[in-house]
C-alpha positions as CSV (number, residue, x, y, z in Angstrom):
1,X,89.6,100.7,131.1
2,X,93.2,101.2,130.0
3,X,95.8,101.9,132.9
4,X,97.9,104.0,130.9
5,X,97.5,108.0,130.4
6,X,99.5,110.2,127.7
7,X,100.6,114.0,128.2
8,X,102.1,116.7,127.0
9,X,104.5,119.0,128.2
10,X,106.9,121.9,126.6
11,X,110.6,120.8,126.0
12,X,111.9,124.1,127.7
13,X,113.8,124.9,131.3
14,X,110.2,126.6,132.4
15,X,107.8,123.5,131.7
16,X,110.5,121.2,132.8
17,X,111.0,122.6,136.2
18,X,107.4,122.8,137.2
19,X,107.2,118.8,136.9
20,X,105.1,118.0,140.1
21,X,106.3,115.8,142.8
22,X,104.6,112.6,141.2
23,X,106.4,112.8,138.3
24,X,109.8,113.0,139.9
25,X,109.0,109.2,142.0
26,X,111.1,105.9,141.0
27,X,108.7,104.9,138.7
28,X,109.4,103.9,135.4
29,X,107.9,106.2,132.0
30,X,108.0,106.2,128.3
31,X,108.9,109.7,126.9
32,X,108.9,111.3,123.1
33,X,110.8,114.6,122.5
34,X,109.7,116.2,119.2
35,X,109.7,119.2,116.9
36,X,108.1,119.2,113.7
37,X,110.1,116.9,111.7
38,X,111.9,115.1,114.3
39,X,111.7,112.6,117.4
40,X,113.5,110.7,120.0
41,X,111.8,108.0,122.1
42,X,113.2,107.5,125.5
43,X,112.5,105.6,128.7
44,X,113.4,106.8,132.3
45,X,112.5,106.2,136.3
46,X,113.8,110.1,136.4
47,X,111.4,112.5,134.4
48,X,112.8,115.9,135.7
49,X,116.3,115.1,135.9
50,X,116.4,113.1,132.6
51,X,114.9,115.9,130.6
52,X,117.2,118.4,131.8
53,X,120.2,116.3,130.8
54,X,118.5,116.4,127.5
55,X,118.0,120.2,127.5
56,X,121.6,120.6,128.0
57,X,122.9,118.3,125.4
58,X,123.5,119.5,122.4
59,X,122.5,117.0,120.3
60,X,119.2,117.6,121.3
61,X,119.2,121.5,120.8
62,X,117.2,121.1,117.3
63,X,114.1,119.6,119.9
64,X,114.1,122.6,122.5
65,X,111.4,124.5,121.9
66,X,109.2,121.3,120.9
67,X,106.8,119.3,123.3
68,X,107.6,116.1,125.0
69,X,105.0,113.4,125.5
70,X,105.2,110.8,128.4
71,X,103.3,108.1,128.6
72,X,102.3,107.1,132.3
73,X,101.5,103.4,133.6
74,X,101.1,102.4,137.1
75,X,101.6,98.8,136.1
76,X,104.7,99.6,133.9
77,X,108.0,97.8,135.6
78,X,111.5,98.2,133.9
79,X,111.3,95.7,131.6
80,X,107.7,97.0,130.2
81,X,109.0,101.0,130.0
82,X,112.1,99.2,128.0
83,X,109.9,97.0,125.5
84,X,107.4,99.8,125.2
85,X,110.4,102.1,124.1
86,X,111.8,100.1,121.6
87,X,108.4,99.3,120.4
88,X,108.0,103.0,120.0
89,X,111.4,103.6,118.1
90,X,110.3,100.5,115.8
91,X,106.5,102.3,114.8
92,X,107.8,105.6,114.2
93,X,110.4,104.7,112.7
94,X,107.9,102.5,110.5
95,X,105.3,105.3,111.0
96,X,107.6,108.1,108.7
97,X,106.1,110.9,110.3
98,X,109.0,111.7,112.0
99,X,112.7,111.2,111.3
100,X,113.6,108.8,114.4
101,X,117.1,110.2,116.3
102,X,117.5,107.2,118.3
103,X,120.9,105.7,118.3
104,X,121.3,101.5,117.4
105,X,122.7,100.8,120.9
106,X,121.4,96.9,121.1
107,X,117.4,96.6,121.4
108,X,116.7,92.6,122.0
109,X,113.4,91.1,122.1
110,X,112.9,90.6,125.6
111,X,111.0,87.9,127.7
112,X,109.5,88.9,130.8
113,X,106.6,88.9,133.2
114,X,102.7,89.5,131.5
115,X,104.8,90.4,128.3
116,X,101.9,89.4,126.2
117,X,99.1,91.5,127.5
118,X,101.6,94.6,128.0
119,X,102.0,94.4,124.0
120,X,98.6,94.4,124.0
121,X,98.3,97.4,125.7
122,X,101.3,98.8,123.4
123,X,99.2,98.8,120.7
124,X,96.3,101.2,122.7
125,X,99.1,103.1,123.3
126,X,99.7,103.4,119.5
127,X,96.1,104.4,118.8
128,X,96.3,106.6,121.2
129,X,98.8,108.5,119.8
130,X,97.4,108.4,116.1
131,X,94.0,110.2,117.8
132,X,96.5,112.5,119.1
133,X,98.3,113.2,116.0
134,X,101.5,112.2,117.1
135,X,101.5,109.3,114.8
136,X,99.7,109.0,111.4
137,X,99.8,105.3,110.4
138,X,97.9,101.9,111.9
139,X,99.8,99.3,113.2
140,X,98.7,96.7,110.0
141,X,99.4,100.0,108.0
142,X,103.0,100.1,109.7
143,X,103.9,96.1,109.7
144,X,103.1,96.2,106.0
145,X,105.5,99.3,105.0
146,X,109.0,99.1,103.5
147,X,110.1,101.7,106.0
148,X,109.5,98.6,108.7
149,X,110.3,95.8,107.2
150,X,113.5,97.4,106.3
151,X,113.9,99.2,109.6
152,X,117.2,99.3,111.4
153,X,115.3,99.4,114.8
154,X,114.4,95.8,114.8
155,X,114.8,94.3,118.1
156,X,116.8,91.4,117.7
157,X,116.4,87.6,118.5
158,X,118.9,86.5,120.8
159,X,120.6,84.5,117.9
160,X,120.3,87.7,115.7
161,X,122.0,89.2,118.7
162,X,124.7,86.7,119.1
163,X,126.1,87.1,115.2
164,X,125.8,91.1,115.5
165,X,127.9,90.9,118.6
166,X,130.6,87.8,117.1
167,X,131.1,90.1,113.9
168,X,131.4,93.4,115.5
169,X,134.3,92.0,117.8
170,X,135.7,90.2,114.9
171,X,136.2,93.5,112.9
172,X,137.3,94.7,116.3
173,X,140.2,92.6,116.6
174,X,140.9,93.0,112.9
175,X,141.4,96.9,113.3
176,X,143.7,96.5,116.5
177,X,146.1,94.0,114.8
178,X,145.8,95.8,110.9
179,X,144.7,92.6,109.5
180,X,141.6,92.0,107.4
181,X,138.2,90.5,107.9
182,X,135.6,88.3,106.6
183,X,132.5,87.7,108.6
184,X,129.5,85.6,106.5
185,X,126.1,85.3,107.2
186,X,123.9,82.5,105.8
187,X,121.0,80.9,106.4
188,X,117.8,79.9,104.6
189,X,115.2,82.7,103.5
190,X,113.6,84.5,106.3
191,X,116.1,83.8,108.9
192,X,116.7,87.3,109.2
193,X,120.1,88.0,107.1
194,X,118.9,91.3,105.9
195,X,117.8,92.5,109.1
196,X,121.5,91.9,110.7
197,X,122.8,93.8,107.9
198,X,120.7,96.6,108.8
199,X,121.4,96.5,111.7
200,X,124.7,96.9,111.4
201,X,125.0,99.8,109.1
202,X,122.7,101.8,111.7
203,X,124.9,101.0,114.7
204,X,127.9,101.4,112.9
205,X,127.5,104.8,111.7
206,X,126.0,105.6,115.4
207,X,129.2,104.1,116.3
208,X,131.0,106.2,114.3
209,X,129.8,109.7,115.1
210,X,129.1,109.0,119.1
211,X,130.3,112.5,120.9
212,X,130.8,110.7,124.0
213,X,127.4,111.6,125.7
214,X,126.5,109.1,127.3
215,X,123.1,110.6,128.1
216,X,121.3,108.4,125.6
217,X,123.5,105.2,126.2
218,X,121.2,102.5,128.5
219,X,124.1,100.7,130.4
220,X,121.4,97.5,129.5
221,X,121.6,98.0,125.9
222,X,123.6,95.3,124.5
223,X,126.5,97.4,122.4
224,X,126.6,99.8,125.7
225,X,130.5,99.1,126.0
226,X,130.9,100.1,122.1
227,X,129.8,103.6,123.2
228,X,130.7,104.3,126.5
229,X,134.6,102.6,126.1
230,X,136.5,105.3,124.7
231,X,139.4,103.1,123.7
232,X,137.1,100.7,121.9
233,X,134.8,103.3,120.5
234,X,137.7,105.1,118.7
235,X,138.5,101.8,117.0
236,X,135.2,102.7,115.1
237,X,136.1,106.3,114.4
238,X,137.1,108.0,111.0
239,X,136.0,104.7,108.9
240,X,134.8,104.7,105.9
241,X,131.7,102.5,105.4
242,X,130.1,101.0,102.6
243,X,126.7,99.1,101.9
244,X,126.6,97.4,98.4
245,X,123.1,96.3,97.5
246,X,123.5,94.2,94.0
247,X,119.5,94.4,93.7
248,X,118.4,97.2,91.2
249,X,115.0,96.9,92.8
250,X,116.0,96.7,96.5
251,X,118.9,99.5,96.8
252,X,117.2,102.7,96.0
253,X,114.1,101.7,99.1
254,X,117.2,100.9,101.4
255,X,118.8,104.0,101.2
256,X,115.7,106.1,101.8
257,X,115.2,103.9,104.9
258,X,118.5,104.3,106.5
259,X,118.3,107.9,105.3
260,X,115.1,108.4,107.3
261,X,116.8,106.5,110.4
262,X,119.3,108.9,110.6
263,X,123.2,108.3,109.6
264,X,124.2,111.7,111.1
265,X,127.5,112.8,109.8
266,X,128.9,108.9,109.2
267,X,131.0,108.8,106.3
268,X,128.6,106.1,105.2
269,X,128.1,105.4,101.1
270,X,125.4,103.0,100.0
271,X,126.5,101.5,96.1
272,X,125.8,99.0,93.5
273,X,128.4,96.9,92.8
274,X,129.6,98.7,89.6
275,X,129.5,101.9,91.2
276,X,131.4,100.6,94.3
277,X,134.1,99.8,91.9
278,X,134.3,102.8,89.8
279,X,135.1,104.6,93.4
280,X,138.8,106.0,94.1
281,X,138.6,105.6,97.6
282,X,138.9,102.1,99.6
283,X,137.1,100.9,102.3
284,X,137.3,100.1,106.4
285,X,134.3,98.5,106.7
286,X,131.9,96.8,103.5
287,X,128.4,95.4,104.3
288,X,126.8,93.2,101.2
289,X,123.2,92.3,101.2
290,X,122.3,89.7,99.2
291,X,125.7,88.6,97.8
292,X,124.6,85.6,96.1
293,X,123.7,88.1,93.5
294,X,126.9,89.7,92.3
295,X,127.7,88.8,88.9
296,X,131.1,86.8,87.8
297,X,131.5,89.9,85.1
298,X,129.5,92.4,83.8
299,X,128.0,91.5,79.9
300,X,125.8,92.6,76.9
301,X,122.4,90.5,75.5
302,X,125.9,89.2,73.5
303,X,128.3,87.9,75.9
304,X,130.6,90.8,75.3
305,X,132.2,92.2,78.4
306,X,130.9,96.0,79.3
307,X,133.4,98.6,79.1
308,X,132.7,99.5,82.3
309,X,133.9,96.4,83.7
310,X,137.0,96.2,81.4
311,X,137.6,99.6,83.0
312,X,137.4,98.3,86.7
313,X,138.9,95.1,86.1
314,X,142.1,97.5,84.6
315,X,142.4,100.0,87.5
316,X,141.8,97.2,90.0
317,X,144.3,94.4,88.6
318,X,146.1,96.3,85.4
319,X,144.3,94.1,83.2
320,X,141.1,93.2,81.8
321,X,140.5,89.6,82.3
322,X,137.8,88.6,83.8
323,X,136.7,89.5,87.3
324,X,133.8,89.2,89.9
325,X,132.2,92.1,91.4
326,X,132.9,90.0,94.5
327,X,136.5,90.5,93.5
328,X,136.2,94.4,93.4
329,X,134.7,94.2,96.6
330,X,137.4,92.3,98.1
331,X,140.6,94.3,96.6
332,X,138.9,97.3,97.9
333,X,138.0,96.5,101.4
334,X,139.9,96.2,104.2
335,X,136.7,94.5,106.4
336,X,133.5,92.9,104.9
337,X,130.4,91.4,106.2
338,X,128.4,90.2,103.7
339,X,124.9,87.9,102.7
340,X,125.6,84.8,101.7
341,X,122.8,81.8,100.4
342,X,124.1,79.4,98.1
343,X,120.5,77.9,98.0
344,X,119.2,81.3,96.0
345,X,122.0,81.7,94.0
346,X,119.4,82.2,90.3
347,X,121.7,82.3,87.3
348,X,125.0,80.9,86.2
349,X,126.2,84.4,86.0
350,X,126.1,84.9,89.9
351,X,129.4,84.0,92.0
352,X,129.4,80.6,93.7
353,X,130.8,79.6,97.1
354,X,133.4,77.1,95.9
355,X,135.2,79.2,93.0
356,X,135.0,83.2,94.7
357,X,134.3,83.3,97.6
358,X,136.2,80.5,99.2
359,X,139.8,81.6,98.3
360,X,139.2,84.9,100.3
361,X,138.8,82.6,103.9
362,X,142.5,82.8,104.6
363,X,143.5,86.2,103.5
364,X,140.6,87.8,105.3
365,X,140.6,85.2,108.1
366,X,136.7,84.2,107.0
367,X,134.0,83.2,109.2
368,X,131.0,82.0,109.1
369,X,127.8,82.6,111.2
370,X,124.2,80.6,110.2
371,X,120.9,82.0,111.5
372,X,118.3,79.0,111.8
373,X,115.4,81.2,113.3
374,X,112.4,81.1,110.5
375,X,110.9,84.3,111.3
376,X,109.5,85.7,108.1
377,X,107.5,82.6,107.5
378,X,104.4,81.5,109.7
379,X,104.9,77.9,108.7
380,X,107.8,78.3,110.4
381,X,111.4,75.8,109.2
382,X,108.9,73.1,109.1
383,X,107.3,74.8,106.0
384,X,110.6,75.7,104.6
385,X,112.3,72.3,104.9
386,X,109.1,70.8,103.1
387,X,109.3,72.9,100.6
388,X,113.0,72.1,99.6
389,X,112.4,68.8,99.8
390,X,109.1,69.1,97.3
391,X,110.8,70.8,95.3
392,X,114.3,68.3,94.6
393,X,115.6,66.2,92.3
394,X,115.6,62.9,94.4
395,X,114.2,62.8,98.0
396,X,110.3,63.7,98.5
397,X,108.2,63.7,101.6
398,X,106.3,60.7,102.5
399,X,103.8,62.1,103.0
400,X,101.0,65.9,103.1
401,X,102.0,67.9,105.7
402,X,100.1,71.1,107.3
403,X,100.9,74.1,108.9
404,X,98.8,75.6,112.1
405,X,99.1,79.0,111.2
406,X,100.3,79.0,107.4
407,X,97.7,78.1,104.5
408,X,99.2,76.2,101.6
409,X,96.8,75.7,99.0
410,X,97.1,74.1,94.9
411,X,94.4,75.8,92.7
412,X,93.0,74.4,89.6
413,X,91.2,77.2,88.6
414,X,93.5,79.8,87.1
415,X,90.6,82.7,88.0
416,X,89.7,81.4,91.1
417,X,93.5,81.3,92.0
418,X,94.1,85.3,90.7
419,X,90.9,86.1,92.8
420,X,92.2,84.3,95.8
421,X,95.3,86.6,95.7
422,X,93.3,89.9,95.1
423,X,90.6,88.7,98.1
424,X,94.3,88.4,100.2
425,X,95.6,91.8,99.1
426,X,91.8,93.3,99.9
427,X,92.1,91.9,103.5
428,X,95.8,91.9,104.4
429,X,97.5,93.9,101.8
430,X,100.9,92.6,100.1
431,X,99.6,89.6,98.5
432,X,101.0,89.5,94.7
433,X,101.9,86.9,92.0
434,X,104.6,86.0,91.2
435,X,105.7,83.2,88.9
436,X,108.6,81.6,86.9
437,X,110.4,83.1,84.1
438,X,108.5,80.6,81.6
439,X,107.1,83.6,79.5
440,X,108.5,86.3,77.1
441,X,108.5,89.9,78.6
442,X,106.3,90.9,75.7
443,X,105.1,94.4,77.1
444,X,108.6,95.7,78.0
445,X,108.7,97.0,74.8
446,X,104.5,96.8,73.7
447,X,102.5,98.2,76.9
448,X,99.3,97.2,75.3
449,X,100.8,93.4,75.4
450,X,100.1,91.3,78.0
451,X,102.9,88.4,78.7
452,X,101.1,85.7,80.8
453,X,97.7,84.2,79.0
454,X,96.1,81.0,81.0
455,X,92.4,80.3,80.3
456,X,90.7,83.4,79.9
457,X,93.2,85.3,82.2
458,X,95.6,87.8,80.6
459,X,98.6,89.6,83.0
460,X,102.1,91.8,82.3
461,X,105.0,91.3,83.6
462,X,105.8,93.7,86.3
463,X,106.0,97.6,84.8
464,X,108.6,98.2,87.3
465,X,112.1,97.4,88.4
466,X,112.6,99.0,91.2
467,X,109.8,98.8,93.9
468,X,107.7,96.5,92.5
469,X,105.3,95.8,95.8
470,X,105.4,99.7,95.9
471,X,104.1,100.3,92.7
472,X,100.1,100.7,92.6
473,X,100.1,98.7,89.6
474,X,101.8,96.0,91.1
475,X,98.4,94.3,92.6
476,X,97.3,93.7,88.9
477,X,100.6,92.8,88.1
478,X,103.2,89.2,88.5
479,X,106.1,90.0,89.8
480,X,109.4,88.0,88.8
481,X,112.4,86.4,91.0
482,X,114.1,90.1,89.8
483,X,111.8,91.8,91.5
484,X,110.5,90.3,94.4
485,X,113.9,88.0,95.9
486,X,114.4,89.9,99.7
487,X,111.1,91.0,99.7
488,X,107.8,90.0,102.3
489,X,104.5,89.3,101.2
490,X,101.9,88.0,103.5
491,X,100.2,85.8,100.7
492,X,102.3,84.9,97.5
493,X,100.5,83.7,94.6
494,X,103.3,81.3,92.5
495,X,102.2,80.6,89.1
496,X,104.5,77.8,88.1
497,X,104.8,77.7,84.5
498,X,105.7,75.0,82.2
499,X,109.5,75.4,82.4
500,X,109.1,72.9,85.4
501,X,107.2,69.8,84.5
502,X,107.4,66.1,85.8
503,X,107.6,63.2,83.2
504,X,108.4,59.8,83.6
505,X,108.5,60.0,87.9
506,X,110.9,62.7,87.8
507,X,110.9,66.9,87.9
508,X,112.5,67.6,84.4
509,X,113.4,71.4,82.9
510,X,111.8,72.5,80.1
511,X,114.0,74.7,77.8
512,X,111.5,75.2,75.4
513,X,108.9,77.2,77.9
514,X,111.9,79.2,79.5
515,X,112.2,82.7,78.9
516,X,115.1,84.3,81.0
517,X,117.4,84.4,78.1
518,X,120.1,85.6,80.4
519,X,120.1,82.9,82.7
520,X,120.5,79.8,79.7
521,X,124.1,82.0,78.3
522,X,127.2,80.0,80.3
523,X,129.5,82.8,82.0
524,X,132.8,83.9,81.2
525,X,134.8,81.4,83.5
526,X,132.7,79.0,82.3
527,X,133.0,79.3,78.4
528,X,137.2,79.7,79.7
529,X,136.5,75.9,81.2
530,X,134.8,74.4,78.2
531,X,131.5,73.6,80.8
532,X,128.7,72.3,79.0
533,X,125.1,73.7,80.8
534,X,123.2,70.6,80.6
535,X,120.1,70.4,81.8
536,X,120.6,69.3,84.9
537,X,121.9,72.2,85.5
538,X,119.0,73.8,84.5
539,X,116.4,72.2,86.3
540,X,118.7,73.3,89.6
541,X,118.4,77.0,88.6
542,X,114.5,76.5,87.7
543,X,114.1,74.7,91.6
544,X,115.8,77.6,93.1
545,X,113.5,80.4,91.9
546,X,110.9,78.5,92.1
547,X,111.7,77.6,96.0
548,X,112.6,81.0,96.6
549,X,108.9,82.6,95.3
550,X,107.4,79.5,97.8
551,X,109.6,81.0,100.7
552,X,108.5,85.0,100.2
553,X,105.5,84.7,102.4
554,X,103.9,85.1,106.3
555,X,100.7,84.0,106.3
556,X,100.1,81.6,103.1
557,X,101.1,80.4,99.8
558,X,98.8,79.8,96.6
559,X,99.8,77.6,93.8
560,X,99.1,77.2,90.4
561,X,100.7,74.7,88.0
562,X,100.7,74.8,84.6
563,X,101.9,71.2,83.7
564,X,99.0,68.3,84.3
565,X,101.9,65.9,85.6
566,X,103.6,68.4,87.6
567,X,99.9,69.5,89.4
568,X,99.1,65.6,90.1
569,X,102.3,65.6,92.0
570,X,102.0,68.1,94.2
571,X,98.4,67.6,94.7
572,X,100.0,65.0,96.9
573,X,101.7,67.8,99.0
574,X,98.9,70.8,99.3
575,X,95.5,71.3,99.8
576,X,93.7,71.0,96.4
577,X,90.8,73.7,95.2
């Protein structure tokens, strides 16, 4: 029998003060104010006093007149209320039921006594609360939505922890002496870049409009000092903050997230990178996700420099050479903290470490911080590391490796392979294909085309830009690098097309079964230094995407290899079917 019990209580003066006795002992409980649209998720060892502080505050005033839940445990300790509570924060704010009014104050992933079985019990907890219709959405339901994976409620790894803490007292120090501020974050795909990022922009706009009640401020949390020091938290005041998302298919998602996480009254702005640079205004603070994926200029299916750009590049520098959007970003920020993987850099057209962003380390005093924890992928670095290593131009593992809890399978059936995927999606949800760009987009413009034709298979293209794994369509669908780069799956189906093959011992590109026409033209700097694109060059793009596709997934990879050679060589590596 479960130990816990869940009730319910008016959030008024009345209800509150006829608490009994039992409820007022040193006991620790896990609470949720909420009125029909709203919640906030607390913990306590106090329930009377603690709800009468949040009576009186005023930030709380749209609850009164609501119900309050508390979840009782006699087995609950500190540590358990505090996990269960940022569990909580982490499902409803996943859960979308309610918009979540919870501040970013530090929530770490926590070791402690039984931890295990307690998050067992967490998730009785949860289905508890969906049979009371507090909460609408299972947990698989939940860890599979956007509004999760995207969540600025994570609780952080210690490492995760570390860099958030490092950059915040970096810009810190940067606002008390007027300088600027560059603060990098790398590391290999599913390190958890993205989720610092988000992270960030939540706790900074809490920063930002903190009243200085410190009702809702643990003095455990890990950014407690940020609140509760006045002198430190006005540092953070009256910035302007911006988020610049260079993915067409990624930005729109994000903003509904941190919308529905609550950015109060922040003067926070969330921007492409041409319309960041179209703005009037400059910046305090500048987050960019994914900034391996800003573009050198802005061109036409021509080469021809947008007028937009020309625009920019004129009321930014006074003329109309060319420059990155990194550039923009720069000239227009006093403090920035941005993405940055050289390793999924995808076209020629996207800025490099060497010639943009390197000459802004000693203006803006750069740093760099790595995160090394694989946390997306259940193959863990191992997987990762073999994978880069499969997949390069001169050193190969010795020898098949395999993964405990990650399946890694080569498919010589093109059916059986796109029926693997779908049984995947059918059991797990988020499985999709994706492949190369080694075929024309042939139903862009014809719907009734299809683009991908192997045996007796025909497939599209993804119909969508923006929210592909959204998109109901998308199951039937293969989804490109455009499309999918940042994004989870727990089972990716790559269909490796014949722009990769292997001839003569080596992995060779294939110009002649490569579609991305944009990718093949040489940018502007380029064409300035006379660089010839060889294809060498080439094959290190192709490798890229085709690494990054292999690194988008929890539980498993499928693979399927359209050049003989190229699938007798990696039968070497994977599991054959």
């Amino acid at each position: 029998m479960s130990s816990f019990r869940i009730e319910k209580y008016s959030f008024n003066q009345a209800a509150v003060a006829t608490l009994s006795k039992d409820k007022e002992k040193n006991w620790p409980v896990v609470y949720q104010i909420r009125n029909s649209g709203e919640i906030y998720i607390g913990e306590t060892t106090n329930l009377k006093n603690r709800m009468r502080q949040h009576l009186d505050s005023e930030e709380k005033a749209n609850l009164r007149g609501g119900v309050f839940n508390v979840v009782f445990d006699d087995t609950f300790n500190k540590s358990a209320a505090l996990d269960l509570e940022s569990y909580l924060i982490r499902y409803f704010s996943g859960d979308g039921h309610y918009k979540v009014l919870n501040r970013n104050d530090g929530m770490l992933d926590r070791d402690y006594y039984d931890r295990d079985n307690y998050r067992k019990l967490f998730k009785d907890i949860w289905e508890r609360l969906r049979e009371l219709k507090i909460a609408d959405k299972t947990i698989v339901e939940i860890e599979n939505s956007e509004l999760f994976k995207f969540s600025p409620y994570k609780n952080l790894r210690f490492e995760q922890l570390d860099v958030v803490t490092k950059i915040l007292l970096n810009i810190d120090g940067a606002i008390q002496q007027n300088n600027k501020s560059l603060s990098i974050i790398g590391g290999d795909a599913g390190t958890g870049k993205t989720i610092v990022i988000m992270y960030l922009a939540k706790l900074l706009a809490d920063l930002q409009t903190f009243d200085g009640d410190e009702e809702d401020i643990d003095d455990e949390s890990n950014f407690s000092d940020f609140f509760t020091n006045k002198t430190l938290n006005d540092r953070f005041k009256n910035k302007k903050i911006a988020l610049v998302i260079p993915q067409t298919s990624l930005r729109g998602r994000v903003e509904s997230i941190l919308k529905n996480s609550g950015l109060g009254d922040a003067d926070f702005q969330i921007f492409s990178p041409i319309a960041f640079g179209k703005q009037d205004n400059d910046f305090d603070i500048t987050l960019v996700d994914e900034a391996h994926l800003l573009k050198i200029g802005g061109y036409n299916q021509q080469g021809q420099t947008l007028q937009t750009v020309k625009d920019i590049n004129k009321k930014l520098f006074g003329d109309t050479e060319p420059h990155s959007e990194l550039d923009w970003i720069m000239k227009k920020s006093k403090n920035v903290v941005m993405v940055y993987s050289e390793k999924q850099r995808v076209r020629p057209g996207n800025i490099n470490f060497k010639d943009d962003l390197q000459k802004y380390y000693i203006p803006f005093g750069g740093r760099e911080y790595k995160l090394t924890d694989q946390i997306r992928s259940d193959g863990g670095e191992k997987y990762i590391q073999y994978i880069d290593y499969i997949f390069s131009k001169s050193f190969h593992p010795a020898q098949k490796e395999t993964f405990k809890n990650f399946e890694a399978k080569l498919f010589t059936d093109f059916r059986q392979f796109v029926d693997a995927i779908h049984q995947k999606e059918e059991e797990y949800g988020l499985s999709r294909l994706v492949a190369g760009f080694a075929w024309k987009w042939k139903s862009k413009e014809d719907k009734s085309a299809y683009d991908i034709e192997i045996d007796d298979v025909k497939l599209r293209w993804n119909s969508t830009l923006v929210n592909f794994l959204g998109s109901e369509k998308s199951k039937e669908e293969v989804g490109s690098i455009y499309t999918v780069q940042g994004d989870d799956l727990n089972y990716a189906g790559v269909i490796i097309g014949k722009d990769l093959i292997r001839r003569k011992g080596r992995l060779m590109f294939n110009k002649e079964a490569y579609a991305d026409i944009g990718a093949l033209k040489r940018n502007r700097r380029q064409v300035s230094n006379g660089e010839v694109l060889d294809d060498d060059y080439f094959l290190e793009q192709v490798l890229q995407v085709y690494k990054v596709l292999l690194s988008r997934a929890m539980k498993g990879v499928y693979i399927y290899v359209c050049d003989d050679e190229l699938r007798k060589y990696l039968s070497k590596y994977f599991d054959v079917i």
